[in-house]
N, C-alpha and C positions, 0 to 999 in steps of 0.2 A: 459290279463296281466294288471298290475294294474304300471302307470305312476306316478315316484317318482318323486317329486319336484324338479331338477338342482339347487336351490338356496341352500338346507338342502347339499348335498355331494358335494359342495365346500369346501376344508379346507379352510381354511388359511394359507399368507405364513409364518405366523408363527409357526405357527402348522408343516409346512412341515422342517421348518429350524433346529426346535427343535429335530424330530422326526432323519434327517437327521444326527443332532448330536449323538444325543446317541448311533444311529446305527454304527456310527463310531469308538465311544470309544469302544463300545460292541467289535465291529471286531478287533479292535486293540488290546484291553485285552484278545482277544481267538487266536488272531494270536502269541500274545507274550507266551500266556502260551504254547503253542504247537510247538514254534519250538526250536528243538535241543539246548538247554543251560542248564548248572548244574541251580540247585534251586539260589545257590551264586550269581552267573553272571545275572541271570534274576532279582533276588531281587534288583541289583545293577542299574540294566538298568532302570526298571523302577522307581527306588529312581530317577534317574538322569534325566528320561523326566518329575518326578513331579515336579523336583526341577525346570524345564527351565519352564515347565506349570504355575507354580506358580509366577516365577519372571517375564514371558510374562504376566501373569493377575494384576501383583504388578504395571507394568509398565506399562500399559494400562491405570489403576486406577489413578494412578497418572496423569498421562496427561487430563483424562479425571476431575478430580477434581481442576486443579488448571484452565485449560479452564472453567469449569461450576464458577471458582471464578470470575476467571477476567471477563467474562461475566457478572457477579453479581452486581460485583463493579461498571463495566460501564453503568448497568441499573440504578443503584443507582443513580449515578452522572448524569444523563441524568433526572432522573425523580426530584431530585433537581432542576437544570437547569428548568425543563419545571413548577415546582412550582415557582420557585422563578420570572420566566419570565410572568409569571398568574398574580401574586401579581402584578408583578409594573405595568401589564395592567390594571389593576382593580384600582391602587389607581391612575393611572393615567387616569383613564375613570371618577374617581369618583371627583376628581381637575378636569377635561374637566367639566365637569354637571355642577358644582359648580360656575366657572367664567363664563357659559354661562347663567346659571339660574340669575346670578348677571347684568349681561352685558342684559341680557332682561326685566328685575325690571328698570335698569334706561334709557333705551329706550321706555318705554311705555308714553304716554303721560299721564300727570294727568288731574285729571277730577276737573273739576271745585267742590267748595265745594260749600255746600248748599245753603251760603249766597251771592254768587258772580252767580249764575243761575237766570237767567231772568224770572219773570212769567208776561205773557202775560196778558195786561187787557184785562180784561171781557166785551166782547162786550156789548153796551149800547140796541143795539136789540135781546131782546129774544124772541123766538118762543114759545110760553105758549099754 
C-alpha cells in the first residue's frame, strides 16, 4: 500500500469552519422547506430570519468598523508621538555634538606658531 503524506490531508480550521457552515445553512433551508407549513407562512418565516441575519451581520459590522477606526486613530497618534519624539532626539543629539565639538576646539592647547618654536643650534662637531 502506498503511504500518503499526513501533512497534504490536514485541512484547515478554516476550511473545516467554512464547510461546517454551509452544511448548516443547507440543513436549515431543507429542514424549513419540508416541514408542514403553507408556502405563505414559510415565505414569511424565512423573510423574518433574513431579516434578524442581516441586522445580526449590520450590527456586527458596525462594531467591528468603528473598533478597526478607533484603533486607527490611536495608531496614528502614537506613531505622531514616536515621530515627533525622534525629531527632538535627533535635534537634540545634533545641539549635544555641536557644544561638545565647540567645548573641545577650546580645550585643545595651541601649538606654538612657527616663529615662537625653538630651533636648536647646530652642533659645532660634526661627524663627516
Amino acid at each position: 500500500m502506498l503511504k500518503m503524506n499526513r501533512n497534504n490531508q490536514d485541512p484547515c480550521l478554516s476550511t473545516i469552519a467554512v464547510a461546517a457552515l454551509v452544511g448548516g445553512l443547507v440543513g436549515a433551508v431543507v429542514g424549513l422547506m419540508a416541514a408542514p407549513k403553507s408556502g405563505k407562512d414559510l415565505r414569511h418565516g424565512i423573510q423574518q430570519k433574513t431579516d434578524n441575519v442581516l441586522e445580526r451581520v449590520g450590527d456586527a459590522t458596525f462594531y467591528h468598523a468603528n473598533n478597526l477606526k478607533h484603533q486607527g486613530t490611536d495608531l496614528a497618534s502614537r506613531g505622531k508621538k514616536l515621530a515627533d519624539d525622534l525629531q527632538s532626539f535627533i535635534q537634540e543629539s545634533l545641539g549635544n555634538k555641536n557644544t561638545d565639538s565647540q567645548a573641545t576646539q577650546s580645550e585643545e592647547p595651541l601649538q606654538p606658531s612657527v616663529a615662537e618654536q625653538s630651533v636648536e643650534p647646530e652642533s659645532p662637531l660634526k661627524n663627516d
